[in-house]
N, CA, C and O atoms as CSV, one atom per row, in Angstrom:
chain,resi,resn,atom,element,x,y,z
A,1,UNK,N,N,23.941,-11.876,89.767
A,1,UNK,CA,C,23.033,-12.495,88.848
A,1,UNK,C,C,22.731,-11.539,87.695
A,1,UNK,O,O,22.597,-10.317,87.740
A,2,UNK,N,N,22.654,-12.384,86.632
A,2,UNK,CA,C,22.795,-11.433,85.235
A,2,UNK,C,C,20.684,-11.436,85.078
A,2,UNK,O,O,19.798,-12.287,85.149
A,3,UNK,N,N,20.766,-9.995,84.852
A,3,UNK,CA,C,19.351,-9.467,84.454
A,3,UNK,C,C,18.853,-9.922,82.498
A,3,UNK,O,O,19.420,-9.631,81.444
A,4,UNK,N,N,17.829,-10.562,82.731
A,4,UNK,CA,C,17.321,-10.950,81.733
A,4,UNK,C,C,16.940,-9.880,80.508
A,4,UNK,O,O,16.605,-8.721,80.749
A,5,UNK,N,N,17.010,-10.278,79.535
A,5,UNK,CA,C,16.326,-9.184,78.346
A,5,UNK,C,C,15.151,-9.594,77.911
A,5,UNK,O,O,15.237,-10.473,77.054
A,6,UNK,N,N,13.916,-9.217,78.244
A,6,UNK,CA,C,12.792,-9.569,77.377
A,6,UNK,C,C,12.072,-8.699,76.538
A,6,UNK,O,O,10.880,-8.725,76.842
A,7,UNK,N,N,12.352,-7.832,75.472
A,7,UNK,CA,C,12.076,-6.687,74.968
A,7,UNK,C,C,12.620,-7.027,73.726
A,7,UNK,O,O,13.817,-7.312,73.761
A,8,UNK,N,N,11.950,-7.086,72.408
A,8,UNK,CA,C,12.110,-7.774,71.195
A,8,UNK,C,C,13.148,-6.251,70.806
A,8,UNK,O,O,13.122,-5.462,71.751
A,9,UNK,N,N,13.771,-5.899,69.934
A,9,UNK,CA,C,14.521,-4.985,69.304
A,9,UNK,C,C,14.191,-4.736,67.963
A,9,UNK,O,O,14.663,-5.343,67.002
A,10,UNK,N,N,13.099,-3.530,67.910
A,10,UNK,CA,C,12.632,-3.558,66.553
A,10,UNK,C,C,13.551,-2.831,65.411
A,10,UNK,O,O,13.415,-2.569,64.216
A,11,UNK,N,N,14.359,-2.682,66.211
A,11,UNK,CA,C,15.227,-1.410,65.145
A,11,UNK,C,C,15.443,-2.027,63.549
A,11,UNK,O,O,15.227,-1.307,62.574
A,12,UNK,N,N,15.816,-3.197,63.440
A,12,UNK,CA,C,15.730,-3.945,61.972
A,12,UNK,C,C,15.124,-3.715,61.098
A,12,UNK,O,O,15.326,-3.345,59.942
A,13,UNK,N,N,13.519,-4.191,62.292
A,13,UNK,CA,C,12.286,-4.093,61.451
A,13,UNK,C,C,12.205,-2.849,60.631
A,13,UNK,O,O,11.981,-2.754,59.424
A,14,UNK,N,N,12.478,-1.710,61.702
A,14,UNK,CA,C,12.176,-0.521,61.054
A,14,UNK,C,C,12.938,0.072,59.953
A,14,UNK,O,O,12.563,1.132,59.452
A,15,UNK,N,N,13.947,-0.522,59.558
A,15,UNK,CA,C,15.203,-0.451,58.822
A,15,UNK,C,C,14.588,-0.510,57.410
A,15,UNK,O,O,14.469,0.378,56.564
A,16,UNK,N,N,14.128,-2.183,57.393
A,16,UNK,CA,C,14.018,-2.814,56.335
A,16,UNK,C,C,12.351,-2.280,55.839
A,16,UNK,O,O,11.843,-2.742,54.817
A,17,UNK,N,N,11.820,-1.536,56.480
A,17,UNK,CA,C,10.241,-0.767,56.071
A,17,UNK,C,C,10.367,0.427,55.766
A,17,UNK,O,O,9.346,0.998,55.383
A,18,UNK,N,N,11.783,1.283,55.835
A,18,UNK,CA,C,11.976,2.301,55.444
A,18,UNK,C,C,12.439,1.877,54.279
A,18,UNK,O,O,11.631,2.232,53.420
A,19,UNK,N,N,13.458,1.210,53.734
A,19,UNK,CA,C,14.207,0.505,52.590
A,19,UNK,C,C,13.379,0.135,51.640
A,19,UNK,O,O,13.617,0.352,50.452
A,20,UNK,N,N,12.047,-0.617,52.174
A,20,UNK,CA,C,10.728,-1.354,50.965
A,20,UNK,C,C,10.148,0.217,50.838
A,20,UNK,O,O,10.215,0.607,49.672
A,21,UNK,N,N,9.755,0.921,51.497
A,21,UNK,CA,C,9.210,2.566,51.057
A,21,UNK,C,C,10.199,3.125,50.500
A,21,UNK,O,O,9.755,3.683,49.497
A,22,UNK,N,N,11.320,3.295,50.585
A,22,UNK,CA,C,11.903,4.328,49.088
A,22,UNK,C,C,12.238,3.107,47.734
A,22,UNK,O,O,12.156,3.318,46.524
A,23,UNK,N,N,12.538,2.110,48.281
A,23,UNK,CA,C,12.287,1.460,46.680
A,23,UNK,C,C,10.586,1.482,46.066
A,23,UNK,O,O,10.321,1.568,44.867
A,24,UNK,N,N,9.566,1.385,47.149
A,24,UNK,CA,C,8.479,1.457,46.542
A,24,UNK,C,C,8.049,2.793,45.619
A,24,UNK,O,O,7.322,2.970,44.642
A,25,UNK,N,N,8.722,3.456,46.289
A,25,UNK,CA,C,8.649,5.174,46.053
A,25,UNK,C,C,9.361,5.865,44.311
A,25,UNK,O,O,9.048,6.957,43.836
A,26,UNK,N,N,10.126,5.069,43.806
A,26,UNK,CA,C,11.130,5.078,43.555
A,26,UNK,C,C,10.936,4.159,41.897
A,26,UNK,O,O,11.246,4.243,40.709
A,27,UNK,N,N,10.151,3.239,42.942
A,27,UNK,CA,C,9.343,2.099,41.016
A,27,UNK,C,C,8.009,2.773,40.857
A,27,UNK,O,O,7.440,2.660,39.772
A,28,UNK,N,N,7.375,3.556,41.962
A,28,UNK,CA,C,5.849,3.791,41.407
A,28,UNK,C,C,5.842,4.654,40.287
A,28,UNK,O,O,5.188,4.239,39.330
A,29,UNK,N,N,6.412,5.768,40.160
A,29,UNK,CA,C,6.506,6.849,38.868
A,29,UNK,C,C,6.872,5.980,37.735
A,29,UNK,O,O,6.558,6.451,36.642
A,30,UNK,N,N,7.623,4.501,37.711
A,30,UNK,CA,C,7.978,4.158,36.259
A,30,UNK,C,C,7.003,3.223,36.096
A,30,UNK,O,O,7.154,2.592,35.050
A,31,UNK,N,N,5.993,2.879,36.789
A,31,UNK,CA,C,4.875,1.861,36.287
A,31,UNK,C,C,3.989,2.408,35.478
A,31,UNK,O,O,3.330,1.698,34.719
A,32,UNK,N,N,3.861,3.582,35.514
A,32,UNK,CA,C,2.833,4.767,35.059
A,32,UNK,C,C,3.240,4.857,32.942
A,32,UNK,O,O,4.042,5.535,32.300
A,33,UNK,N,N,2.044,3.642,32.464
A,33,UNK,CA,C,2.821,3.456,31.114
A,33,UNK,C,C,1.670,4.124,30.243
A,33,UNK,O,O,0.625,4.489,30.781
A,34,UNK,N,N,1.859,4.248,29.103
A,34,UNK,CA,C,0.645,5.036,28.260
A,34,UNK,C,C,-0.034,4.038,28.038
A,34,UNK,O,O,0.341,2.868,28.111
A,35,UNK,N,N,-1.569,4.627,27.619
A,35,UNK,CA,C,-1.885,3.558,26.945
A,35,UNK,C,C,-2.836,4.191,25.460
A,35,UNK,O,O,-2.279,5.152,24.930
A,36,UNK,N,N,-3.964,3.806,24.892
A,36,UNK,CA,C,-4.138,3.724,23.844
A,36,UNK,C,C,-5.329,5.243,24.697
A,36,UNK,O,O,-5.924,5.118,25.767
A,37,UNK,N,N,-5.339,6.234,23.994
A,37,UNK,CA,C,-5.929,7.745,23.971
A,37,UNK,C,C,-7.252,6.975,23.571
A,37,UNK,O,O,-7.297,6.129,22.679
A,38,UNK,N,N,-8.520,7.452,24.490
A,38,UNK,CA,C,-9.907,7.495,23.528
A,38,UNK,C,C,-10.364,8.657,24.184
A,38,UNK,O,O,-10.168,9.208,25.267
A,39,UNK,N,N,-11.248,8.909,22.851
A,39,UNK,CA,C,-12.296,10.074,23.257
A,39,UNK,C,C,-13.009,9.520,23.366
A,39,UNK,O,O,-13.015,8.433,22.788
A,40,UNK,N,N,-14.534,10.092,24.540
A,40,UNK,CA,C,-15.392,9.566,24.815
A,40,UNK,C,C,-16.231,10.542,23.921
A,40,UNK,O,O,-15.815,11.649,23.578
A,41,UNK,N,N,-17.690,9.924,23.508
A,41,UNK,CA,C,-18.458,10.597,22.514
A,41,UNK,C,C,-19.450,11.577,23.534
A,41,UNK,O,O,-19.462,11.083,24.662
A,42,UNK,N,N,-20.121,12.586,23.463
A,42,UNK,CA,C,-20.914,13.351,23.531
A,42,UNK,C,C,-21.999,12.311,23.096
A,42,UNK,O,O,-21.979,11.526,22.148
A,43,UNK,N,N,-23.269,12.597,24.372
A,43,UNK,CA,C,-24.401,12.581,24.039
A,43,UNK,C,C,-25.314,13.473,22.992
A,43,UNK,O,O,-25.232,14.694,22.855
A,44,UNK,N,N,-25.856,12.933,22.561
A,44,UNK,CA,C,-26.152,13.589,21.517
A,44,UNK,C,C,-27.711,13.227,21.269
A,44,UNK,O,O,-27.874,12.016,21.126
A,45,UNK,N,N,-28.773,13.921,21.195
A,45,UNK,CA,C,-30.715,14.002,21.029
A,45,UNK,C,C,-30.840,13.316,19.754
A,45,UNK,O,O,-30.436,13.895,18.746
A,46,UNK,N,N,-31.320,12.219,19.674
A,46,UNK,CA,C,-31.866,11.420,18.051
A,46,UNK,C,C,-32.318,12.409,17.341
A,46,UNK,O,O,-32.026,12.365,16.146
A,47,UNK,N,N,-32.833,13.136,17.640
A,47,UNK,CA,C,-33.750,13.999,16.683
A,47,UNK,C,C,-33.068,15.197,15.701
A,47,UNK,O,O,-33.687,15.695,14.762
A,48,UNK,N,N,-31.420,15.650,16.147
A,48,UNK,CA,C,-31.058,16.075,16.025
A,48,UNK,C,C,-30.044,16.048,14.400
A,48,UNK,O,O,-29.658,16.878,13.577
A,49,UNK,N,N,-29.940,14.420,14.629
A,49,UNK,CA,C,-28.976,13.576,13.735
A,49,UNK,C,C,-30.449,14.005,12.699
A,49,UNK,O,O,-31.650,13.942,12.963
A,50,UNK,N,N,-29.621,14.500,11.297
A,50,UNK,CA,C,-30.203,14.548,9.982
A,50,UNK,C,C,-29.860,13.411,9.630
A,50,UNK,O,O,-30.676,12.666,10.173
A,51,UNK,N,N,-29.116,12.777,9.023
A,51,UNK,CA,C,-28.461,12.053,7.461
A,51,UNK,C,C,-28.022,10.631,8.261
A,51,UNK,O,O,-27.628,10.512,9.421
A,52,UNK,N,N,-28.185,9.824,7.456
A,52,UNK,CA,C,-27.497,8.635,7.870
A,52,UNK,C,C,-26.011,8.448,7.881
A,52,UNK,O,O,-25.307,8.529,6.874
A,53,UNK,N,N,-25.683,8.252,8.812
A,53,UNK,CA,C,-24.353,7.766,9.337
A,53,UNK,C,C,-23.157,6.956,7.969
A,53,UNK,O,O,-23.099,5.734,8.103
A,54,UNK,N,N,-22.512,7.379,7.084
A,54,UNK,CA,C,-21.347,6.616,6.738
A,54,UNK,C,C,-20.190,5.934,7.021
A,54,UNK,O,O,-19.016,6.304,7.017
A,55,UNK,N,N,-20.711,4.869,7.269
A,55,UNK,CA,C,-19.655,4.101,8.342
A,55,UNK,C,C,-19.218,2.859,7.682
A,55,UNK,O,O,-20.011,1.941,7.473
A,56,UNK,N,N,-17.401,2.784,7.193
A,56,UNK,CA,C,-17.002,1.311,6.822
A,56,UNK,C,C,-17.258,0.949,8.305
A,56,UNK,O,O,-17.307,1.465,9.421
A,57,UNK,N,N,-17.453,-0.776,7.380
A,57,UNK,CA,C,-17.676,-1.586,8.413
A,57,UNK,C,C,-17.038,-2.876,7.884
A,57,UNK,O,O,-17.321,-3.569,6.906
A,58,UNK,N,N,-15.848,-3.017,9.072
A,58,UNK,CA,C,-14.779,-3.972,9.129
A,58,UNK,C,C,-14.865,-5.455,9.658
A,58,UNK,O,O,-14.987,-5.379,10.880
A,59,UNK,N,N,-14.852,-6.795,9.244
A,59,UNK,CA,C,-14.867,-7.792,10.093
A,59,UNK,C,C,-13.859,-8.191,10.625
A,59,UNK,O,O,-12.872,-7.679,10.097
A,60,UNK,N,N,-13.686,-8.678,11.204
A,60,UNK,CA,C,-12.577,-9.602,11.898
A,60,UNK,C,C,-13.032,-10.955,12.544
A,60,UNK,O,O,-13.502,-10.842,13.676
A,61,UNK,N,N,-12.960,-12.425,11.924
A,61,UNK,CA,C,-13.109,-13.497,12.094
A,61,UNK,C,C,-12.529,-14.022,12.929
A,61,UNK,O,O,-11.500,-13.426,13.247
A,62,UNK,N,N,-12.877,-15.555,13.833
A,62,UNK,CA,C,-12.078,-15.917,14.556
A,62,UNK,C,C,-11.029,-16.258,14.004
A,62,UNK,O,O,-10.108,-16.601,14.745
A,63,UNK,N,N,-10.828,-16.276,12.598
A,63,UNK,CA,C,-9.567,-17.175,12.087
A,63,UNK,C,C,-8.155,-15.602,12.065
A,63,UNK,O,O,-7.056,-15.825,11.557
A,64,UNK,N,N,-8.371,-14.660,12.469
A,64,UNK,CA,C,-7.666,-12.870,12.218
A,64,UNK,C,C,-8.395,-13.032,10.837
A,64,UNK,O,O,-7.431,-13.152,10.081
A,65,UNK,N,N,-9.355,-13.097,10.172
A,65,UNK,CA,C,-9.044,-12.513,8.909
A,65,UNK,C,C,-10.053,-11.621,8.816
A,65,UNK,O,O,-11.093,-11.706,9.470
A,66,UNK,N,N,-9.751,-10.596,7.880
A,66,UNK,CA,C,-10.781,-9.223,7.393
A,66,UNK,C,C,-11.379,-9.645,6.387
A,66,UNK,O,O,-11.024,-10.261,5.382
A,67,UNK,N,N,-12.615,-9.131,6.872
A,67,UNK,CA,C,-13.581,-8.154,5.399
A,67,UNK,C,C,-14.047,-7.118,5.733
A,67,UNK,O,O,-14.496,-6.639,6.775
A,68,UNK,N,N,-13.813,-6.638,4.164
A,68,UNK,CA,C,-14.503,-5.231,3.948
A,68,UNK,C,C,-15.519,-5.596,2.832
A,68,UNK,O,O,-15.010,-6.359,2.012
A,69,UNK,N,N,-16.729,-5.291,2.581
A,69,UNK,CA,C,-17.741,-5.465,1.905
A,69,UNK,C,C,-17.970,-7.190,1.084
A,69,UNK,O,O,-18.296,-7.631,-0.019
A,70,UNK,N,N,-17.555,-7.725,2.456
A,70,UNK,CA,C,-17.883,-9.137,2.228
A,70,UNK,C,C,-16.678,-9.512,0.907
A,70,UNK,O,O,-16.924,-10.061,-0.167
A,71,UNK,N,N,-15.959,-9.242,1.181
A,71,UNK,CA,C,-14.397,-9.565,0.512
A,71,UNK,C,C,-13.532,-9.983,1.234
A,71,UNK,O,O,-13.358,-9.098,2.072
A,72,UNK,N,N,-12.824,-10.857,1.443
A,72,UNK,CA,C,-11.676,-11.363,2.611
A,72,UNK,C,C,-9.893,-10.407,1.788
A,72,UNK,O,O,-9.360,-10.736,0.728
A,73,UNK,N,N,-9.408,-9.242,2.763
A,73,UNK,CA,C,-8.999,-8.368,2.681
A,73,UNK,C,C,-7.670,-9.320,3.443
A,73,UNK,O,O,-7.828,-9.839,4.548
A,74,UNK,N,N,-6.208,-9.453,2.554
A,74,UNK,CA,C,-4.731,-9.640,2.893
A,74,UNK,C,C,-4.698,-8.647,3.986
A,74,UNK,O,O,-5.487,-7.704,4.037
A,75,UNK,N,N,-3.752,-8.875,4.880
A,75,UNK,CA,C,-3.151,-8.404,6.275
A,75,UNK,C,C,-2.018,-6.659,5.100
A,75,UNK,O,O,-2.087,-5.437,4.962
A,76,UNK,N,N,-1.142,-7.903,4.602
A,76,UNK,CA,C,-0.721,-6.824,3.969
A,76,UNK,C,C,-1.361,-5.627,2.915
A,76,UNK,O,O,-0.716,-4.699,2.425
A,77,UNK,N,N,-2.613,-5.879,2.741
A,77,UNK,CA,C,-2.859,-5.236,1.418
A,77,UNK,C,C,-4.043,-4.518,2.229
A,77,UNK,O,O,-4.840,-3.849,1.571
A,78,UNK,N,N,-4.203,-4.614,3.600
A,78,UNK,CA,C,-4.697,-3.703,4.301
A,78,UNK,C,C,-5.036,-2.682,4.531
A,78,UNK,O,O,-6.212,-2.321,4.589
A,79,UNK,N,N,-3.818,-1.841,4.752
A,79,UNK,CA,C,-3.790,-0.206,4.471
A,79,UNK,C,C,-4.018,0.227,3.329
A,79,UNK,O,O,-4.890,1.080,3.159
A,80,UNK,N,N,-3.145,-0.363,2.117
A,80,UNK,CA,C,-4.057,0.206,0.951
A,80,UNK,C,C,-5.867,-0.094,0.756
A,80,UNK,O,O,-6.612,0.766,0.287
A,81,UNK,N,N,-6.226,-1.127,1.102
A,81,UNK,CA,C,-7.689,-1.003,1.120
A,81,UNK,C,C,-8.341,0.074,1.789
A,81,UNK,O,O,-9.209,0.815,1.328
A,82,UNK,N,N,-7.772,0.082,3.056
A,82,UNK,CA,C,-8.657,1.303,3.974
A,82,UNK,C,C,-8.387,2.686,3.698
A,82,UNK,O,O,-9.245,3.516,3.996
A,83,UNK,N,N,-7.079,3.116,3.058
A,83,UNK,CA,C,-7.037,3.984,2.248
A,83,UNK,C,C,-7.729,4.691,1.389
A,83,UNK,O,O,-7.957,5.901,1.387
A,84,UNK,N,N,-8.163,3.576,0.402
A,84,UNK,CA,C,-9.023,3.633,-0.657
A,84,UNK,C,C,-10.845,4.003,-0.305
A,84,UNK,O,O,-11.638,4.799,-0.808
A,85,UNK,N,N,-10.938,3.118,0.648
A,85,UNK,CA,C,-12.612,2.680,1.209
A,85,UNK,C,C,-12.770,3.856,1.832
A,85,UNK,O,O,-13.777,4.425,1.412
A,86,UNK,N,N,-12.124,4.535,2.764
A,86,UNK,CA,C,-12.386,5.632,3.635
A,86,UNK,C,C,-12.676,6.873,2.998
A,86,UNK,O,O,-13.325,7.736,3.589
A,87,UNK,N,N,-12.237,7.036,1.807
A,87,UNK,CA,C,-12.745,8.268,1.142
A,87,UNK,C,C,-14.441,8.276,0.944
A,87,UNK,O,O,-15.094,9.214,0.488
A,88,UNK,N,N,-14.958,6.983,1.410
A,88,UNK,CA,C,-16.489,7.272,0.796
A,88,UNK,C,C,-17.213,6.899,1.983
A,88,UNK,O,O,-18.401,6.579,1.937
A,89,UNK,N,N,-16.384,6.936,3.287
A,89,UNK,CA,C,-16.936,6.763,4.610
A,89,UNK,C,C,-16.227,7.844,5.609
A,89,UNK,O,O,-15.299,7.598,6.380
A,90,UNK,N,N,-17.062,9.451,5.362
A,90,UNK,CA,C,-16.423,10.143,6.129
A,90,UNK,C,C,-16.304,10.016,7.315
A,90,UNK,O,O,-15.297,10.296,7.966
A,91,UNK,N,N,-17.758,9.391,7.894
A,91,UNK,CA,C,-18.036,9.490,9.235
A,91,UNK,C,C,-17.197,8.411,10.587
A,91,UNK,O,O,-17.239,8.420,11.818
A,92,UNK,N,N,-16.446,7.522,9.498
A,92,UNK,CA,C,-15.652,6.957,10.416
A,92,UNK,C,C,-15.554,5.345,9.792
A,92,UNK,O,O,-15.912,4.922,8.693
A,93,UNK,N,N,-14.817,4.511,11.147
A,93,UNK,CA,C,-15.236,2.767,10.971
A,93,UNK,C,C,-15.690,2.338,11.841
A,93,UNK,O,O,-15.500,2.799,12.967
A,94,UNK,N,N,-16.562,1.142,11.555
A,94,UNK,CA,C,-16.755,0.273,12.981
A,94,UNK,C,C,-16.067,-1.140,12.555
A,94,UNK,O,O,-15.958,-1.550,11.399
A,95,UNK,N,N,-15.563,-1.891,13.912
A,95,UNK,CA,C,-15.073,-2.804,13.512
A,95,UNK,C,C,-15.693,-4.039,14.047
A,95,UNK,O,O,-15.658,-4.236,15.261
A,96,UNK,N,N,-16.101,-4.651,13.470
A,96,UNK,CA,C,-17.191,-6.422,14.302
A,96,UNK,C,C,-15.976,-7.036,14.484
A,96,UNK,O,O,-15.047,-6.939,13.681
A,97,UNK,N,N,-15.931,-7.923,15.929
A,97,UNK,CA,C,-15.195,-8.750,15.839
A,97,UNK,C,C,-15.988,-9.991,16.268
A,97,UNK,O,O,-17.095,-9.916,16.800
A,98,UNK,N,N,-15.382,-11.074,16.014
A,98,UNK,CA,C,-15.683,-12.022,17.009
A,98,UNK,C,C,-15.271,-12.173,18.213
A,98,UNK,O,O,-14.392,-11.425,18.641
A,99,UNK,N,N,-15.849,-13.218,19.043
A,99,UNK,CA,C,-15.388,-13.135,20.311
A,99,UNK,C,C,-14.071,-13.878,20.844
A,99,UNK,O,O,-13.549,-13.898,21.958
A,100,UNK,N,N,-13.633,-14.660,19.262
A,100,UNK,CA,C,-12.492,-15.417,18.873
A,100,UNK,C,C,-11.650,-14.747,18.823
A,100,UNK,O,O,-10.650,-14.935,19.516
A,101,UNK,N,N,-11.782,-13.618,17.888
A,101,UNK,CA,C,-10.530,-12.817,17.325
A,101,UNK,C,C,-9.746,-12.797,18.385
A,101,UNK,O,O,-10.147,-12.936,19.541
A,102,UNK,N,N,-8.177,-12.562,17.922
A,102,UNK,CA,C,-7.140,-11.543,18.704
A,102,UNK,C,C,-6.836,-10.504,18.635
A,102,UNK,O,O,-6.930,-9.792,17.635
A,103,UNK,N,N,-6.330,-10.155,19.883
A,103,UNK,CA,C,-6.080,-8.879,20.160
A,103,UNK,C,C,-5.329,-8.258,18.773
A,103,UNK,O,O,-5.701,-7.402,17.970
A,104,UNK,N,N,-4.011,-9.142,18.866
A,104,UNK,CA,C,-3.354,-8.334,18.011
A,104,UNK,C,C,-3.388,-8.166,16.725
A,104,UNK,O,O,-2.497,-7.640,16.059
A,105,UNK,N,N,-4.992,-8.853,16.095
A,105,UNK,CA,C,-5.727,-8.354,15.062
A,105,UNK,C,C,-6.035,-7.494,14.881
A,105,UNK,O,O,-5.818,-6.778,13.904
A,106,UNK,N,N,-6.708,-7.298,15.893
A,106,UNK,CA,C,-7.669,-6.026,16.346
A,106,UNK,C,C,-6.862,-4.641,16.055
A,106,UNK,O,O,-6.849,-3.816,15.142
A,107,UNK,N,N,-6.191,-4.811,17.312
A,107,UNK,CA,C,-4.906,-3.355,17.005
A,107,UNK,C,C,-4.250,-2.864,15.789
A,107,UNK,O,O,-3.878,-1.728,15.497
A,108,UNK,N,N,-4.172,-4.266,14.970
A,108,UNK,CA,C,-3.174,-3.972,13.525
A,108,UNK,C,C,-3.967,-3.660,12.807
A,108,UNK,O,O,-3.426,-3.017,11.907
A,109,UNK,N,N,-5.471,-3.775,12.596
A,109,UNK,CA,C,-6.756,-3.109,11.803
A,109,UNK,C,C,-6.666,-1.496,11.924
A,109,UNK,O,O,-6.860,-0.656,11.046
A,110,UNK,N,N,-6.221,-1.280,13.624
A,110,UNK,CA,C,-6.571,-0.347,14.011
A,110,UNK,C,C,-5.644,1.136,13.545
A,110,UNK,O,O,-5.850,2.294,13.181
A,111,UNK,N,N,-4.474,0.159,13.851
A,111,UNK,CA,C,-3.067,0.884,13.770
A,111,UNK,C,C,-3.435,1.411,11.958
A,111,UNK,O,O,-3.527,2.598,11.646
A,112,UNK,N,N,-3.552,0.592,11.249
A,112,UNK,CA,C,-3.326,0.558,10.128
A,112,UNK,C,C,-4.781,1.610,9.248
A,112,UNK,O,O,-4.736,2.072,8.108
A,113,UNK,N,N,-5.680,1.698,10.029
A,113,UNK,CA,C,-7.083,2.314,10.007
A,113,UNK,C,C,-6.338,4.046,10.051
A,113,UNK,O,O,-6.278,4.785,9.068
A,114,UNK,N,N,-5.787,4.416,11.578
A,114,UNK,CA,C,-5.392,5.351,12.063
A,114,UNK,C,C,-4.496,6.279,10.868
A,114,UNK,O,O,-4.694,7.466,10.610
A,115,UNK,N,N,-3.193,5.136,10.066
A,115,UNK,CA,C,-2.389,5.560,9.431
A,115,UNK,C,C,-3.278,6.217,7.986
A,115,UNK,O,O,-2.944,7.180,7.296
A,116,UNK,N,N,-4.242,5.511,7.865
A,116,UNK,CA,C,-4.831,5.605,6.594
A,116,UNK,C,C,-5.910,6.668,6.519
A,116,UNK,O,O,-6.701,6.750,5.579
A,117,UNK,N,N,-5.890,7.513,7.619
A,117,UNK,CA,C,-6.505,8.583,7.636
A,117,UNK,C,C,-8.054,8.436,8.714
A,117,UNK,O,O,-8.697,9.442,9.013
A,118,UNK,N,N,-8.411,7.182,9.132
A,118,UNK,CA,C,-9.912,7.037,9.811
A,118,UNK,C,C,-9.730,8.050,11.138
A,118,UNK,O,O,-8.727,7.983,11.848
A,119,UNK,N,N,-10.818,8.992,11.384
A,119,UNK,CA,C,-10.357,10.134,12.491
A,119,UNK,C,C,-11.712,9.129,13.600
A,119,UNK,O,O,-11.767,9.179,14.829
A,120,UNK,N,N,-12.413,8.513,12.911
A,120,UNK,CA,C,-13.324,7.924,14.379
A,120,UNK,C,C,-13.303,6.296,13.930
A,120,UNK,O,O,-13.379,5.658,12.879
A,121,UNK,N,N,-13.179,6.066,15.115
A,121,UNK,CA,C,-12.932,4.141,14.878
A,121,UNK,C,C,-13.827,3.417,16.300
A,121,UNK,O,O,-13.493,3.604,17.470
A,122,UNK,N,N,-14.913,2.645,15.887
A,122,UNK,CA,C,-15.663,1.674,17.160
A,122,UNK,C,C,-15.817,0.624,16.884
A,122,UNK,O,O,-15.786,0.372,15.679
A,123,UNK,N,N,-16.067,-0.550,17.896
A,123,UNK,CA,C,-15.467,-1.689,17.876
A,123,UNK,C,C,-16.934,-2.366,18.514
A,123,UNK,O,O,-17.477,-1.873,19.502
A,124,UNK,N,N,-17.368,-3.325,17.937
A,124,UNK,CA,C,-18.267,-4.352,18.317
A,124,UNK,C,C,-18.274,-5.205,17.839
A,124,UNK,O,O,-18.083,-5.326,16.628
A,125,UNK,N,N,-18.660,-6.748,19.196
A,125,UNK,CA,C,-18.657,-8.095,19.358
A,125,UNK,C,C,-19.771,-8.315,18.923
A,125,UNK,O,O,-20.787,-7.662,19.160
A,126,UNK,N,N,-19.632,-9.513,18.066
A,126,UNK,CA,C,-20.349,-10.030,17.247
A,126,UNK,C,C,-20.769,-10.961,18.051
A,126,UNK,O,O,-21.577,-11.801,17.655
């Protein structure tokens, strides 16, 4: 009489869990993507701040469109504006958006802010 087998054979299992760990092993280092650098600001004592703050201040509508001093500002004619404007706003930009806007408004203000010399840039929802 032939002896029964009742003992599952995991060897497979263990095959195919070593195989998902070095491919897992293997994609984790390339998920690791940059992303956009911020500095975080220093606290800083009210009392300390002399002078009022020079700050352009950028809109962004739900429709993407800009203003700068209540002027509706071309996509293209962008950088030369902020170019120009930033010389009399050392202290940086802030940018209003709506809660409409898009992203990739946002960024191309930003991108285009960065190129044009702005060394501090903040962002608030309108």
């Amino acid at each position: 009489m032939r002896k029964t087998f009742n003992e599952i054979n995991i060897t497979p299992l263990t095959d195919i869990f070593l195989v998902l760990l070095i491919i897992m092993m293997v994609v984790a280092p390339l998920l690791d993507q940059q992303g956009i650098s911020l500095t975080v600001p220093e606290n800083v004592e009210s009392e300390k701040i002399d002078k009022d703050p020079q700050i352009l201040t950028v809109y962004v509508t739900k429709s993407n469109k800009y203003f700068i001093n209540n002027e509706e500002i071309a996509p293209d004619l962008l950088g030369t504006t902020l170019s120009n404007e930033i010389k009399n706003y050392p202290d940086g930009m802030l940018i209003k958006t709506d809660g409409e806007s898009t992203h990739g408004a946002v960024v191309t203000l930003m991108d285009k802010a960065r190129y044009a010399g702005v060394k501090a840039i903040s962002i608030d929802k309108i």
